[in-house]
C-alpha positions in Angstrom: -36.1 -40.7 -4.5 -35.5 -40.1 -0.6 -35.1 -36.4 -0.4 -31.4 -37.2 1.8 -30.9 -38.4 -1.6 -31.9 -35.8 -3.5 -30.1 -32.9 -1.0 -26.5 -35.5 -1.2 -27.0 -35.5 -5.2 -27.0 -31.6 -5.2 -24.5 -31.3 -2.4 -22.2 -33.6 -4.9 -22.9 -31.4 -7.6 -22.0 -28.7 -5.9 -18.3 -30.3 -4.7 -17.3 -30.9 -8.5 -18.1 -27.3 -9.9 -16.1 -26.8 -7.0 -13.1 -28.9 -8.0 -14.0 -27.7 -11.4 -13.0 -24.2 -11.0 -10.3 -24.5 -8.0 -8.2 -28.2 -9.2 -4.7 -27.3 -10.7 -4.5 -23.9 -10.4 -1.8 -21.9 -8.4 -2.3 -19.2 -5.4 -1.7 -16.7 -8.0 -4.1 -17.8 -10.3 -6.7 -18.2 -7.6 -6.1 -15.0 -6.3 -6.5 -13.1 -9.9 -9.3 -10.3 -9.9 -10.1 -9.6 -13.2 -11.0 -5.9 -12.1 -9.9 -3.9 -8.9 -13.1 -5.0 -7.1 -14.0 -8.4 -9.0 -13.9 -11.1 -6.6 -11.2 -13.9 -7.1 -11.5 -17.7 -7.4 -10.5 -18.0 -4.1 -12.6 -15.8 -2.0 -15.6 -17.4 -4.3 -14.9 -20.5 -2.4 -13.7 -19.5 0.5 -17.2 -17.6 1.1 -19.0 -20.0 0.0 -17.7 -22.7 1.6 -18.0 -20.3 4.9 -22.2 -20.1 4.2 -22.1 -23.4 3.4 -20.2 -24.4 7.1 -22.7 -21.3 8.9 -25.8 -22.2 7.7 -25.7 -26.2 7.6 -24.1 -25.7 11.1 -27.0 -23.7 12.5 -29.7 -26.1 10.9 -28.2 -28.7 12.5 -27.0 -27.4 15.9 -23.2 -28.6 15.4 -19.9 -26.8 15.4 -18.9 -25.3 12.5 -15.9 -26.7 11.2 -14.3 -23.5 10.6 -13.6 -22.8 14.2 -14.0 -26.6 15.6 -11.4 -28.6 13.5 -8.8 -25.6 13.2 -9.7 -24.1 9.4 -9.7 -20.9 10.8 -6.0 -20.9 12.2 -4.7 -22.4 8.9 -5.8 -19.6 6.8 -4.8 -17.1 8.8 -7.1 -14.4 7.4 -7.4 -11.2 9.8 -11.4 -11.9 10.1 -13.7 -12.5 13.1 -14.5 -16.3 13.3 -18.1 -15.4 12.4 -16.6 -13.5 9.1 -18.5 -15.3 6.0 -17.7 -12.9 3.2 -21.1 -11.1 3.2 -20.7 -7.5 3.0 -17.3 -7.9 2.8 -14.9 -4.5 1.0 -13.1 -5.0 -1.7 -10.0 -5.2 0.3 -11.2 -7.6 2.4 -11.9 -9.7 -0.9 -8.3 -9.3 -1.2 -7.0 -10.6 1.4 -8.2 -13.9 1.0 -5.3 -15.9 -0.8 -4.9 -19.7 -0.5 -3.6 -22.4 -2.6 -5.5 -25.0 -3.7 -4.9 -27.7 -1.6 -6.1 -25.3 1.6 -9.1 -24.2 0.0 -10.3 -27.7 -1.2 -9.2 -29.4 2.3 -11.5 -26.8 4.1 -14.4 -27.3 0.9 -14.2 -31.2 1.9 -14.3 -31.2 5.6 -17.4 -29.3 5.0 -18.9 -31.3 2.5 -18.7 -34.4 4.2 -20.0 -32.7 7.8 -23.0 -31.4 4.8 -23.1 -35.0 4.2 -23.7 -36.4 7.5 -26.3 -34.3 8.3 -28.1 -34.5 5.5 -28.2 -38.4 4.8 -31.3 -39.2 7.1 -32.9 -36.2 6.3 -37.1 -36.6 5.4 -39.7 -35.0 4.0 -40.8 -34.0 7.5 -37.9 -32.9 8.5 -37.6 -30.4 5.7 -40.6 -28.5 7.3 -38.5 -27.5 10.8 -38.3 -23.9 11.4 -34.4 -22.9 11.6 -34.4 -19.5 11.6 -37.7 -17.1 12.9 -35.7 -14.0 12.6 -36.8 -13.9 9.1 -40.7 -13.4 8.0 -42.0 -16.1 7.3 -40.0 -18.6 9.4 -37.1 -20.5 7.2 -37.6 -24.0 7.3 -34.6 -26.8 7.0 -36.1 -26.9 3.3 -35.7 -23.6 2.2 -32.7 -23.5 4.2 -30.4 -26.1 2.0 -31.7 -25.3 -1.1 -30.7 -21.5 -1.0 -27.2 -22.3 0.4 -27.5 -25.0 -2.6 -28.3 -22.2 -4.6 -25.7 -20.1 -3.3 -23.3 -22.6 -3.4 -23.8 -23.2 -7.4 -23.8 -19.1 -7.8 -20.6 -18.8 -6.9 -18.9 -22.4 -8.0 -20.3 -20.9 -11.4 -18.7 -17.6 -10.9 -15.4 -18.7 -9.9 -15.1 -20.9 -13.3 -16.3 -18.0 -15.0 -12.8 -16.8 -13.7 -10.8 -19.7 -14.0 -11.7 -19.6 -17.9 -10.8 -16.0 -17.8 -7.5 -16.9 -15.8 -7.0 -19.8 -18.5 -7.0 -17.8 -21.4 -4.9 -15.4 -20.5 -2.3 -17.4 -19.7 -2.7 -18.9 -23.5 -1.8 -15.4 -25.5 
């Protein structure tokens, strides 16, 4: 196995917790907190659809889609453009509302512009410094695995609430 291959296999795997935990539910639903400061569904994958479109962006040197194809103007959220949702308050958590179809059109542009840049990715390359403000130096490696890592966190998280969300509609 390529490692392109193995980064597009875990990019994919990534996409359908994704689906998973976002496909058929309504703004409401993906906007329950199940306490006053739990994050919802939707800022789940909002944020981490925003490191995932940040970080791959940076590694890469392209736009992030956020600001370049107009994701940022169709959410209208009152954030910076550089907002990500870390260190973000709890009322800033609950701010983010969107329905599905928004949050998984924004998931996909960025999961096929993950896709592009990773398909001709080598071994070697996964050895490229992409950040030396951290000690020691990230590499393109250690890079995609911990927004990988991230990415799963959180997919895992928000389906933790959608089963919540789910059975609580049921009583």
């Amino acid at each position: 196995m390529k490692s392109a291959d193995l980064l597009l296999d875990a990019f994919g795997r990534v996409r359908e917790a994704v689906y998973g935990a976002v496909e058929g539910l309504s703004e409401d639903d993906l906007a329950v907190r199940i306490d006053p400061d739990a994050n919802s569904i939707a800022w789940l994958v909002w944020h981490l659809t925003r490191i995932q479109d940040d970080h791959v962006a940076d590694a890469f040197g392209t736009d992030q889609v956020w600001t370049s194809d107009g994701w940022k103007s169709r959410f209208g959220l009152p954030f910076p453009a550089r907002a990500t949702g870390y260190g973000q308050s709890s009322k800033q958590v609950g701010q983010v509302r969107a329905p599905a179809e928004l949050l998984l059109g924004y998931y996909d542009a960025v999961h096929e512009r993950t896709l592009a840049c990773v398909a001709d990715v080598t071994n070697a390359d996964l050895d490229r410094i992409v950040d030396d403000s951290w000690d020691p130096p990230v590499s393109l490696g250690v890079r995609l695995v911990s927004v990988i890592a991230e990415d799963n966190q959180h997919a895992g998280q928000a389906a933790y609430v959608r089963g919540v969300v789910e059975r609580g509609q049921s009583r």
